[in-house]
mmCIF file of the N, C-alpha and C atoms, coordinates in Angstrom:
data_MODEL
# 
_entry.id   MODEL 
# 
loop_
_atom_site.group_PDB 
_atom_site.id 
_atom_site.type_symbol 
_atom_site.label_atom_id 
_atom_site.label_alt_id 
_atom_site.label_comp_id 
_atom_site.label_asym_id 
_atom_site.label_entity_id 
_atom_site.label_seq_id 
_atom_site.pdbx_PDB_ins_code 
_atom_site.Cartn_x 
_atom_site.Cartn_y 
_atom_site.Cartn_z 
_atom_site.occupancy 
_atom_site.B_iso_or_equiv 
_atom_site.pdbx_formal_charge 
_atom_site.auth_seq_id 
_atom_site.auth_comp_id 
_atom_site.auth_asym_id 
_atom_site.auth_atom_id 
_atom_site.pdbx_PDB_model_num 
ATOM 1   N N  . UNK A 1 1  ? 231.408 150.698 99.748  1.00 0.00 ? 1  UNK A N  1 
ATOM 2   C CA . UNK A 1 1  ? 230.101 150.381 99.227  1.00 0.00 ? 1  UNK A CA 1 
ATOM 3   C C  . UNK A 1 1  ? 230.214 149.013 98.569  1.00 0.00 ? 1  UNK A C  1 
ATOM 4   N N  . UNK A 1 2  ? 229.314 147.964 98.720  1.00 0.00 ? 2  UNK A N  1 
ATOM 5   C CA . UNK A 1 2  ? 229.152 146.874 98.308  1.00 0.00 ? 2  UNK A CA 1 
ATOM 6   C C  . UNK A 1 2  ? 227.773 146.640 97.798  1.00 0.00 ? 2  UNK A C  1 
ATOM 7   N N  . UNK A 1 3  ? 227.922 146.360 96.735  1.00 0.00 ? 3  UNK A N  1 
ATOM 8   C CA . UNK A 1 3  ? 226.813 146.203 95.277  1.00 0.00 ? 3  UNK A CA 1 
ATOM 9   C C  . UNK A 1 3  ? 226.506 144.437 95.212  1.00 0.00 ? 3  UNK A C  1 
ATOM 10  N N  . UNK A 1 4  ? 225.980 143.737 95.926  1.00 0.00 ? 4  UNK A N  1 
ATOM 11  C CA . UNK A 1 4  ? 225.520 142.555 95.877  1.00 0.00 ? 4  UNK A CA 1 
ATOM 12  C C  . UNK A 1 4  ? 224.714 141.533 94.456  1.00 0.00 ? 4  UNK A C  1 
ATOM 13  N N  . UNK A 1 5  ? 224.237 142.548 94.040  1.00 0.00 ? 5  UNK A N  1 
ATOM 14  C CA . UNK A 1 5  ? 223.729 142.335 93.112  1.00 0.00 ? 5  UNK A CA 1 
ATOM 15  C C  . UNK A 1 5  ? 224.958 141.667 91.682  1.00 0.00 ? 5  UNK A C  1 
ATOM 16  N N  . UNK A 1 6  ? 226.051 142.394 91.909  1.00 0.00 ? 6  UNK A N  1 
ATOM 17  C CA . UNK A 1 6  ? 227.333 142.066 91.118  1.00 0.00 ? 6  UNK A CA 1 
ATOM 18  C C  . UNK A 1 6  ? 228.496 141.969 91.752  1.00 0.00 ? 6  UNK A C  1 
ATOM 19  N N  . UNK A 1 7  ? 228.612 142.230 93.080  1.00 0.00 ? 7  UNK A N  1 
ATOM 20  C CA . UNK A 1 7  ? 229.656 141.827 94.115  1.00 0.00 ? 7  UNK A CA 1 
ATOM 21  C C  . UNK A 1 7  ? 230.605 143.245 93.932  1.00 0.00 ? 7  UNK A C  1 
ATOM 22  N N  . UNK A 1 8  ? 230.026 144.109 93.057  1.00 0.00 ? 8  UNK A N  1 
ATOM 23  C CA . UNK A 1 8  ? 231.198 145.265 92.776  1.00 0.00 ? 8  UNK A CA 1 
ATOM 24  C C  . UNK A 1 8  ? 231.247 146.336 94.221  1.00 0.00 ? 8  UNK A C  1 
ATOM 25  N N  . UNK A 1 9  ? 232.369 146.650 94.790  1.00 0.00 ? 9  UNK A N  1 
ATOM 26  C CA . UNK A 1 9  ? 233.202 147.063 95.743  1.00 0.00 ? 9  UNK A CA 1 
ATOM 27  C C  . UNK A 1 9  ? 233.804 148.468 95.368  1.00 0.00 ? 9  UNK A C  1 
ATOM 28  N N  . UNK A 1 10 ? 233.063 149.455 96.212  1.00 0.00 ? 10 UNK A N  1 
ATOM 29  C CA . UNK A 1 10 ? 233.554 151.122 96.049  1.00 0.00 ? 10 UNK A CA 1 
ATOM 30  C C  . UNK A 1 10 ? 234.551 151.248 97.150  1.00 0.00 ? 10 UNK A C  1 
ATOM 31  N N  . UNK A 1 11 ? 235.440 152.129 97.337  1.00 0.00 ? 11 UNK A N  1 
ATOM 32  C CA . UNK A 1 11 ? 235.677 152.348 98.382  1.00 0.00 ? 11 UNK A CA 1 
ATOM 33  C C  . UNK A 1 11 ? 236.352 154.518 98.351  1.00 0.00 ? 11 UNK A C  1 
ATOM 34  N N  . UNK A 1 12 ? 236.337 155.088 99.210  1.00 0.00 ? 12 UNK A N  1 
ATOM 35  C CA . UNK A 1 12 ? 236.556 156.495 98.799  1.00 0.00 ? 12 UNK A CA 1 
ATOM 36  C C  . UNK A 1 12 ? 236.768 156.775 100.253 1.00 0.00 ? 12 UNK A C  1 
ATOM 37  N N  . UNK A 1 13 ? 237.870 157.663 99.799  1.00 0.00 ? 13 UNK A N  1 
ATOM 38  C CA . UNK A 1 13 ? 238.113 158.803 101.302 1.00 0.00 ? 13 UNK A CA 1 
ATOM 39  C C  . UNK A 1 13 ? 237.566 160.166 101.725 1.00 0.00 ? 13 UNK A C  1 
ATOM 40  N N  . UNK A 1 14 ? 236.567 159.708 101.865 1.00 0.00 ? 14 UNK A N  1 
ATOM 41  C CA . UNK A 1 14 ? 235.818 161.466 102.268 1.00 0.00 ? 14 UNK A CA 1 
ATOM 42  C C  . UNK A 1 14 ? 236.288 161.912 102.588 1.00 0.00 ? 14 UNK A C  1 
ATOM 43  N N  . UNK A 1 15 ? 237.093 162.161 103.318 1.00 0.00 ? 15 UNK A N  1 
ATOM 44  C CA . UNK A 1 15 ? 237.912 163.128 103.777 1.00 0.00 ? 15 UNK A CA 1 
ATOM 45  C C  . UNK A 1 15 ? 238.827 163.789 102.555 1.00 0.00 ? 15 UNK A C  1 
ATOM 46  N N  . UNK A 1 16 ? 239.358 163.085 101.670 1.00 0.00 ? 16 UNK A N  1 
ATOM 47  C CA . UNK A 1 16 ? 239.815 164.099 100.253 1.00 0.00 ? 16 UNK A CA 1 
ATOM 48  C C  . UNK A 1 16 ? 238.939 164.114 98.970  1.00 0.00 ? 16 UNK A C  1 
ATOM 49  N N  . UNK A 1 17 ? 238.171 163.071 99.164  1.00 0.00 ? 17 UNK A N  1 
ATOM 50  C CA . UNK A 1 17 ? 237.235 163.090 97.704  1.00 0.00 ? 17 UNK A CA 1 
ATOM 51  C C  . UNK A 1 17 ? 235.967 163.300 98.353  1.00 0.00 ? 17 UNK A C  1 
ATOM 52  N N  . UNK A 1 18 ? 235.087 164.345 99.036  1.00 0.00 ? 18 UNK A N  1 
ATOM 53  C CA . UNK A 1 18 ? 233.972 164.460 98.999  1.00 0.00 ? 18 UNK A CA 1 
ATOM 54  C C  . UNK A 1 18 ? 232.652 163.679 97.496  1.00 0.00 ? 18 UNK A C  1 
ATOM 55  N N  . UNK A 1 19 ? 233.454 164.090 96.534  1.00 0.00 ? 19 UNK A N  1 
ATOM 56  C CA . UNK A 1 19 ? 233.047 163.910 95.233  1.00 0.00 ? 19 UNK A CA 1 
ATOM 57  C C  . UNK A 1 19 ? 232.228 162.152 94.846  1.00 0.00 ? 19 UNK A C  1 
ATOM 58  N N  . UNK A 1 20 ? 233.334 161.363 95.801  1.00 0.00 ? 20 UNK A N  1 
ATOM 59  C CA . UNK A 1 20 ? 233.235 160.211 95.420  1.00 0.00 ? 20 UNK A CA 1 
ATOM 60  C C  . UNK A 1 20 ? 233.488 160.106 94.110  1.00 0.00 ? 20 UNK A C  1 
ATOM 61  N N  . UNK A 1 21 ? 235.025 160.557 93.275  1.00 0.00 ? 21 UNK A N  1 
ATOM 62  C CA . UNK A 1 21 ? 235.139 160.361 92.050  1.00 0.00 ? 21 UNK A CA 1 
ATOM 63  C C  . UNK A 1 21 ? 236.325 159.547 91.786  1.00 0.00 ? 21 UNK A C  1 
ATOM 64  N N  . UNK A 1 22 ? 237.205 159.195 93.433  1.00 0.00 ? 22 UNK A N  1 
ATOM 65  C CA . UNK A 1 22 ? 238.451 158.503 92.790  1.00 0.00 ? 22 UNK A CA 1 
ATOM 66  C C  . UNK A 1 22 ? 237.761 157.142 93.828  1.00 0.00 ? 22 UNK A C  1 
ATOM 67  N N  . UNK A 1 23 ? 237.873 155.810 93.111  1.00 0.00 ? 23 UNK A N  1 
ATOM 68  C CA . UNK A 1 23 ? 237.611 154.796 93.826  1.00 0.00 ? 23 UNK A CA 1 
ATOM 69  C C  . UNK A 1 23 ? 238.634 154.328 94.118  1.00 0.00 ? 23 UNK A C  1 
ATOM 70  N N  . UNK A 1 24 ? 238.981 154.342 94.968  1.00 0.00 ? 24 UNK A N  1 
ATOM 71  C CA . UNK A 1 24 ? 240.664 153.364 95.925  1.00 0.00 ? 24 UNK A CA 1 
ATOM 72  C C  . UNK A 1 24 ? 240.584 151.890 95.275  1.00 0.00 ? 24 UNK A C  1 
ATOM 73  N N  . UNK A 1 25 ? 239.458 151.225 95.291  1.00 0.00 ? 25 UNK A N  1 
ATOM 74  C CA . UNK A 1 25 ? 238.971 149.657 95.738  1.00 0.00 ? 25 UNK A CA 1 
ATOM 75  C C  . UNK A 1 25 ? 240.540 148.903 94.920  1.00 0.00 ? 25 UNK A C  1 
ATOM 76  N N  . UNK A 1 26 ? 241.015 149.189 93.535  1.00 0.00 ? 26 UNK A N  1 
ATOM 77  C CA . UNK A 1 26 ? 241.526 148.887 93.002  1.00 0.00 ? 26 UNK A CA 1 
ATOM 78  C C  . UNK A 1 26 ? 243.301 148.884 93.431  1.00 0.00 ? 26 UNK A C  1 
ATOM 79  N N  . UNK A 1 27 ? 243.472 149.988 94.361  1.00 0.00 ? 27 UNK A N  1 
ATOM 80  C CA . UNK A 1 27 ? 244.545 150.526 94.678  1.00 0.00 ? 27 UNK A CA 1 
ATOM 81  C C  . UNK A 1 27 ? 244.851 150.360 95.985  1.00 0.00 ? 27 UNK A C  1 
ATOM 82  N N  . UNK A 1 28 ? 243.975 150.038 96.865  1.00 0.00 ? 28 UNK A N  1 
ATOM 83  C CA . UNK A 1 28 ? 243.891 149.617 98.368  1.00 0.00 ? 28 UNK A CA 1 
ATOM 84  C C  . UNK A 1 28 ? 243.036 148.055 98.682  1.00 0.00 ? 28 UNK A C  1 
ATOM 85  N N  . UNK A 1 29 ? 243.631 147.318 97.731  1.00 0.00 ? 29 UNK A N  1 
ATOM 86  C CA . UNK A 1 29 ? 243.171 145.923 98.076  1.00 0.00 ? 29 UNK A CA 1 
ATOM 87  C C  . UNK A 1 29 ? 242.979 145.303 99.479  1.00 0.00 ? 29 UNK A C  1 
ATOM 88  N N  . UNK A 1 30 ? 244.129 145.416 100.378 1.00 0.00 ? 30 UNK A N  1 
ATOM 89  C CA . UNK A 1 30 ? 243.846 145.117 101.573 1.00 0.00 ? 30 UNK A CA 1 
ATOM 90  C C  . UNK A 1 30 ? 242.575 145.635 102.502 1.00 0.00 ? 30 UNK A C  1 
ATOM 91  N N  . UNK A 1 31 ? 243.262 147.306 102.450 1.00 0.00 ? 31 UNK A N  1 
ATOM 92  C CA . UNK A 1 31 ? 242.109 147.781 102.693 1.00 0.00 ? 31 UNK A CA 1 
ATOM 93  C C  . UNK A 1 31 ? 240.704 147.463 102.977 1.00 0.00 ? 31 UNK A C  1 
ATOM 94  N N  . UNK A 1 32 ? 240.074 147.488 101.455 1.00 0.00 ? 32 UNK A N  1 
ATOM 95  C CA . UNK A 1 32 ? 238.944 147.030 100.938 1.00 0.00 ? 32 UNK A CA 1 
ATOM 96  C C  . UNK A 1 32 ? 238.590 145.398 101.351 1.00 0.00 ? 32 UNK A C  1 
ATOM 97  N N  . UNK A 1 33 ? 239.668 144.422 101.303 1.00 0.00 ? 33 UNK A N  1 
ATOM 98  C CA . UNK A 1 33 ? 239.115 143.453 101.897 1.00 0.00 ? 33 UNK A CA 1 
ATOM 99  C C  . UNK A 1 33 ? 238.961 143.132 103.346 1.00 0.00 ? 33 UNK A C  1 
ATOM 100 N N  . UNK A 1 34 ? 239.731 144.197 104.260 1.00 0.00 ? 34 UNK A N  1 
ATOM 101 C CA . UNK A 1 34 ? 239.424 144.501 105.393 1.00 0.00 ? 34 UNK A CA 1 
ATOM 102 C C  . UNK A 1 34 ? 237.726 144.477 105.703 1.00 0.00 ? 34 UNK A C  1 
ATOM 103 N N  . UNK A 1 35 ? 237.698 146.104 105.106 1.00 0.00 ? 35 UNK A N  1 
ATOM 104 C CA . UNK A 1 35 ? 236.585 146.454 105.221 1.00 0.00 ? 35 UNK A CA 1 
ATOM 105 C C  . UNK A 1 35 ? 235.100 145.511 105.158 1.00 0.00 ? 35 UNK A C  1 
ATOM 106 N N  . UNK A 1 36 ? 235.084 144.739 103.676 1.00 0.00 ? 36 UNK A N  1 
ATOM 107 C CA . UNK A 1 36 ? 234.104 144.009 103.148 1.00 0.00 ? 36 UNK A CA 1 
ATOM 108 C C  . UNK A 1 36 ? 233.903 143.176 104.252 1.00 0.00 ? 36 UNK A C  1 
ATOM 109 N N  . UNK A 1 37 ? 235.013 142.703 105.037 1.00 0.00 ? 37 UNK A N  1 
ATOM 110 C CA . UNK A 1 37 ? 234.922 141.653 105.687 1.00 0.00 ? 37 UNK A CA 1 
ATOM 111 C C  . UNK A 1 37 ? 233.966 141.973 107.234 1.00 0.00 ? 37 UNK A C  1 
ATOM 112 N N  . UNK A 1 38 ? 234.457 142.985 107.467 1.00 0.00 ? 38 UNK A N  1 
ATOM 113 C CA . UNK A 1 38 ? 233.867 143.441 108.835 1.00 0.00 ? 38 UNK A CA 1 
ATOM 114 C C  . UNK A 1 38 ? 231.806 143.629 108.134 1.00 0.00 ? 38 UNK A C  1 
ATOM 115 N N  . UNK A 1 39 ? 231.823 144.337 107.039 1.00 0.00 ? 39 UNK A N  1 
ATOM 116 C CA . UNK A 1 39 ? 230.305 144.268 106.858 1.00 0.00 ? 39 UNK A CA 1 
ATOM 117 C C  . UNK A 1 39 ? 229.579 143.108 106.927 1.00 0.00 ? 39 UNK A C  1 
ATOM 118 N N  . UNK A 1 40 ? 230.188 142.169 105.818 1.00 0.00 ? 40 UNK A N  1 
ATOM 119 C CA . UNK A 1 40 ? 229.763 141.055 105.664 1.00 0.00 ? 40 UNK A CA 1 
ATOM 120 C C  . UNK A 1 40 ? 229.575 140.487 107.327 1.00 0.00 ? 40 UNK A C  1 
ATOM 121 N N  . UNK A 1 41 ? 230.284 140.564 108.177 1.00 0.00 ? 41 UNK A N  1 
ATOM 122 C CA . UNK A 1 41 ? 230.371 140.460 109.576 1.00 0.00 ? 41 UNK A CA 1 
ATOM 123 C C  . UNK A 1 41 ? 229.330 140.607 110.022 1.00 0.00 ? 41 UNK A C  1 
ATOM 124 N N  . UNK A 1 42 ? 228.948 142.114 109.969 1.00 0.00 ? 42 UNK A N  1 
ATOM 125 C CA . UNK A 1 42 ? 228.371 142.747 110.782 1.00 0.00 ? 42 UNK A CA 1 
ATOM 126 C C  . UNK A 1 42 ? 226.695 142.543 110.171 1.00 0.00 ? 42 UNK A C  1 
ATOM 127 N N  . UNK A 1 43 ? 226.854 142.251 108.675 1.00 0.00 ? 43 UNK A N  1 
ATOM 128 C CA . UNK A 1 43 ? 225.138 142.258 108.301 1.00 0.00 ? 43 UNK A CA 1 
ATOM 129 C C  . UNK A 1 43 ? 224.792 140.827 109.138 1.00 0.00 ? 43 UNK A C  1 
ATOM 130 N N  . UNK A 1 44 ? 225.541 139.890 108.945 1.00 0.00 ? 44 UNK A N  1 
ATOM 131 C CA . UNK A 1 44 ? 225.647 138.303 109.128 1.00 0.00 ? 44 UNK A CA 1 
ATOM 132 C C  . UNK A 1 44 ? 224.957 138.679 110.404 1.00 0.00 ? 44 UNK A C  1 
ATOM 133 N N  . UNK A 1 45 ? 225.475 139.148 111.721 1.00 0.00 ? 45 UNK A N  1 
ATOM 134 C CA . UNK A 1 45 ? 225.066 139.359 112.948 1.00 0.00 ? 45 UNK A CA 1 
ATOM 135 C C  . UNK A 1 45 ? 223.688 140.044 113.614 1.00 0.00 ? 45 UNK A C  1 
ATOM 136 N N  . UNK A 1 46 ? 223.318 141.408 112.560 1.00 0.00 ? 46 UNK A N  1 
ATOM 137 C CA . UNK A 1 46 ? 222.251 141.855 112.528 1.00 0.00 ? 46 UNK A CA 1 
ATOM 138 C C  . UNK A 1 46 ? 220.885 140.763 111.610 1.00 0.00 ? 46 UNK A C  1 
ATOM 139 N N  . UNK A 1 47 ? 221.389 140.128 110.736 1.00 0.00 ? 47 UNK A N  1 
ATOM 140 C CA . UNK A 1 47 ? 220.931 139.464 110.058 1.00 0.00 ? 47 UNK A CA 1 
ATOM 141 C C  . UNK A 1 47 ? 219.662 140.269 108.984 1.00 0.00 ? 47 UNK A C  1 
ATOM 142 N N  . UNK A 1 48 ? 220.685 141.065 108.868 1.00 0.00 ? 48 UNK A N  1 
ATOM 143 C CA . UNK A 1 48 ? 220.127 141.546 107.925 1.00 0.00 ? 48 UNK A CA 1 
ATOM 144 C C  . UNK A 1 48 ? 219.830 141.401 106.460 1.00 0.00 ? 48 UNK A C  1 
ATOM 145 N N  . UNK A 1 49 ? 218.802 141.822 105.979 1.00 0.00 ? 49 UNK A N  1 
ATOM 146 C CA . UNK A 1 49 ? 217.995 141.504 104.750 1.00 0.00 ? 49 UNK A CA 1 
ATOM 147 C C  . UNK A 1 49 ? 219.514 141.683 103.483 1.00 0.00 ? 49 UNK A C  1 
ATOM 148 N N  . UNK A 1 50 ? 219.450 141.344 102.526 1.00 0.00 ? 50 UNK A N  1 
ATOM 149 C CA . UNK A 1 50 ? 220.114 140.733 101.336 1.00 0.00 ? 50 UNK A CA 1 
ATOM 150 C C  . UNK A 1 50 ? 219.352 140.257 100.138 1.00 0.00 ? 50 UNK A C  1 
ATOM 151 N N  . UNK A 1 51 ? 220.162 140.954 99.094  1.00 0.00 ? 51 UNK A N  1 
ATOM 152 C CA . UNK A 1 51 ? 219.649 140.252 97.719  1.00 0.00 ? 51 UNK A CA 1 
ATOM 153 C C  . UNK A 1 51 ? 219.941 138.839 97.487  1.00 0.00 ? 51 UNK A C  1 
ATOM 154 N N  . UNK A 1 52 ? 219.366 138.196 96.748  1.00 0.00 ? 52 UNK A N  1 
ATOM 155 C CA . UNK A 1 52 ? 218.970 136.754 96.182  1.00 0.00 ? 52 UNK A CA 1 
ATOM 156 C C  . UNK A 1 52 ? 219.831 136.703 95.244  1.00 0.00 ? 52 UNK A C  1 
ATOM 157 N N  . UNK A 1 53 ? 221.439 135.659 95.242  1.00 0.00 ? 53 UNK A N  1 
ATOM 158 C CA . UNK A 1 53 ? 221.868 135.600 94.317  1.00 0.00 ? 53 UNK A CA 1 
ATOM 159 C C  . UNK A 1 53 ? 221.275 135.501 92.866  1.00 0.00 ? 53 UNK A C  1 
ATOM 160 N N  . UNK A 1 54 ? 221.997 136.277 92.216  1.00 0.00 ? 54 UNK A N  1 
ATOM 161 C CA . UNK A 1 54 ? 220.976 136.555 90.520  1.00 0.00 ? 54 UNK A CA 1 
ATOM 162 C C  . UNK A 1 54 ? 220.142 137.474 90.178  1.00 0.00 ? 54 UNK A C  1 
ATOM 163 N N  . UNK A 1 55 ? 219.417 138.020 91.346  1.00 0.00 ? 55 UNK A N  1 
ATOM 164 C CA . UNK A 1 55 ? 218.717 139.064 90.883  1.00 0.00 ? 55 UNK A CA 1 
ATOM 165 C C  . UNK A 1 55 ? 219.268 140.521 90.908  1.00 0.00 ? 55 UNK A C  1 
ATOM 166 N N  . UNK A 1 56 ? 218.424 141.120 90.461  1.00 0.00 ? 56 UNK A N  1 
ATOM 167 C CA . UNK A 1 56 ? 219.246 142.920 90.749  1.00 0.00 ? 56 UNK A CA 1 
ATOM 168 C C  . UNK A 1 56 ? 217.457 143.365 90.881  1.00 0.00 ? 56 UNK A C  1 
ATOM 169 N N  . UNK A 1 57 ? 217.802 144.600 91.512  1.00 0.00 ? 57 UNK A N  1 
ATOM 170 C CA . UNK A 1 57 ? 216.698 145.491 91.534  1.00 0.00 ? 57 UNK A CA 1 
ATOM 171 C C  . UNK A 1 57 ? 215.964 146.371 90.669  1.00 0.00 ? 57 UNK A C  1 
ATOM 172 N N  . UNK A 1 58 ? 215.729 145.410 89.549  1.00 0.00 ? 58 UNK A N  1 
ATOM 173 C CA . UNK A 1 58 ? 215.265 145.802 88.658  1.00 0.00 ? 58 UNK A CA 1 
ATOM 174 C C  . UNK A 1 58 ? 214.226 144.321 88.460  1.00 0.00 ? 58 UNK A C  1 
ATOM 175 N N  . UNK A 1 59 ? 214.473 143.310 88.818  1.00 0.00 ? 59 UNK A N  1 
ATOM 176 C CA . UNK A 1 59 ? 214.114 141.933 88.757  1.00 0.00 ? 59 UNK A CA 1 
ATOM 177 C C  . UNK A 1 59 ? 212.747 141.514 89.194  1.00 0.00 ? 59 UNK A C  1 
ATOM 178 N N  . UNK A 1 60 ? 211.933 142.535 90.564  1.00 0.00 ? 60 UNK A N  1 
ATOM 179 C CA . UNK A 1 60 ? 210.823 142.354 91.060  1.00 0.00 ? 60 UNK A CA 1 
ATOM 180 C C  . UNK A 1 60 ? 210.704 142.813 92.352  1.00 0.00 ? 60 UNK A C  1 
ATOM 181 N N  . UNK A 1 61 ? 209.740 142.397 92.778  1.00 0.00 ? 61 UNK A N  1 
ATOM 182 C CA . UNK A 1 61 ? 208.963 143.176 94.178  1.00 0.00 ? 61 UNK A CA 1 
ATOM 183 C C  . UNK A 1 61 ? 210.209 143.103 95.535  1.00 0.00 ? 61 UNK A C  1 
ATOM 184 N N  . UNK A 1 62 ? 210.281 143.396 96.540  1.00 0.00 ? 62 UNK A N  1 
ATOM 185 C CA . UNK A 1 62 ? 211.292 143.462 97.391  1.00 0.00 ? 62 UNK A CA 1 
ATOM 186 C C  . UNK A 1 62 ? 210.692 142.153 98.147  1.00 0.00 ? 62 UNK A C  1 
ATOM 187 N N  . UNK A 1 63 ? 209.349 141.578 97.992  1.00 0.00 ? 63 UNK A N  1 
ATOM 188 C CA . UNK A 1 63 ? 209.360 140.164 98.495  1.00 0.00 ? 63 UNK A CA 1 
ATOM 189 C C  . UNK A 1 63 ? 209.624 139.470 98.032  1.00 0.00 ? 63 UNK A C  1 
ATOM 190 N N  . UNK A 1 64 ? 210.270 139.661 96.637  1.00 0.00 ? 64 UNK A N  1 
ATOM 191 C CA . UNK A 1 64 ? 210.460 138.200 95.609  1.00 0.00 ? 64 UNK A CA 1 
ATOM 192 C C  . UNK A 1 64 ? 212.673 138.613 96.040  1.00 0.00 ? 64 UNK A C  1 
ATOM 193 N N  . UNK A 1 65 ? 212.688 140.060 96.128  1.00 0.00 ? 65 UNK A N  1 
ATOM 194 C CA . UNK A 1 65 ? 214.495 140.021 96.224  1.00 0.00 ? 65 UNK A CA 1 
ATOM 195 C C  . UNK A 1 65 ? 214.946 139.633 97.611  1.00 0.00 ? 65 UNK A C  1 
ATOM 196 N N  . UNK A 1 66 ? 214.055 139.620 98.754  1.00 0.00 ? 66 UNK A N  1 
ATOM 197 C CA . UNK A 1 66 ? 214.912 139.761 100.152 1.00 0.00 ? 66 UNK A CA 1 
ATOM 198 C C  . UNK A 1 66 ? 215.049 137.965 100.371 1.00 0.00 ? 66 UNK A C  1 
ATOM 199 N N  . UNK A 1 67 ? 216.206 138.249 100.786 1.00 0.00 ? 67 UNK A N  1 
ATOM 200 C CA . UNK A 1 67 ? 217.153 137.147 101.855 1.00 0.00 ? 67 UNK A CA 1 
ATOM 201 C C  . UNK A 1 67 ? 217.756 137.375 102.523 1.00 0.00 ? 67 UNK A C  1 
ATOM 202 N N  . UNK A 1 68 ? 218.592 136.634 103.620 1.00 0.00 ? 68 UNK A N  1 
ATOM 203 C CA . UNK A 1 68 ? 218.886 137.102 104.623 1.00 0.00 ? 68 UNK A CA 1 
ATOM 204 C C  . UNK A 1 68 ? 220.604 136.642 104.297 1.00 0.00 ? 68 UNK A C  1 
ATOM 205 N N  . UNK A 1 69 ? 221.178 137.376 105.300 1.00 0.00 ? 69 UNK A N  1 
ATOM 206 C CA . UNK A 1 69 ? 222.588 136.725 105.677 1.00 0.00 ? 69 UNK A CA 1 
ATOM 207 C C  . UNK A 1 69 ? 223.198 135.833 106.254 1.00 0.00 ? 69 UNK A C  1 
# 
């Protein structure tokens, strides 16, 4: 999971933590920058919608937050 709004990075093994209570991100660095990388990839390609550096979703309407990748 990637939180744009603060750049903060989840990462969890469903397969043993259904819970989502132990976050790897810290403990599987590679991992995780694997991962980020292929999204960031993959939104880039779909070009998909994105928050506006600085804001969070709390900030205003979803036409004042969307940008693209």
């Amino acid at each position: 999971i990637k939180f744009y709004d603060n750049n903060e990075l989840l990462l969890f093994n469903l397969e043993n933590d259904i819970e989502e209570k132990n976050n790897l991100a810290m403990t599987k660095p590679k991992k995780c920058e694997f991962l980020e990388t292929a999204l960031d990839t993959y939104l880039q390609n779909v070009k998909a919608p994105k928050w506006k550096t600085g804001l969070t979703w709390k900030s205003g309407t979803v036409e004042k937050i969307n940008s693209f990748h």
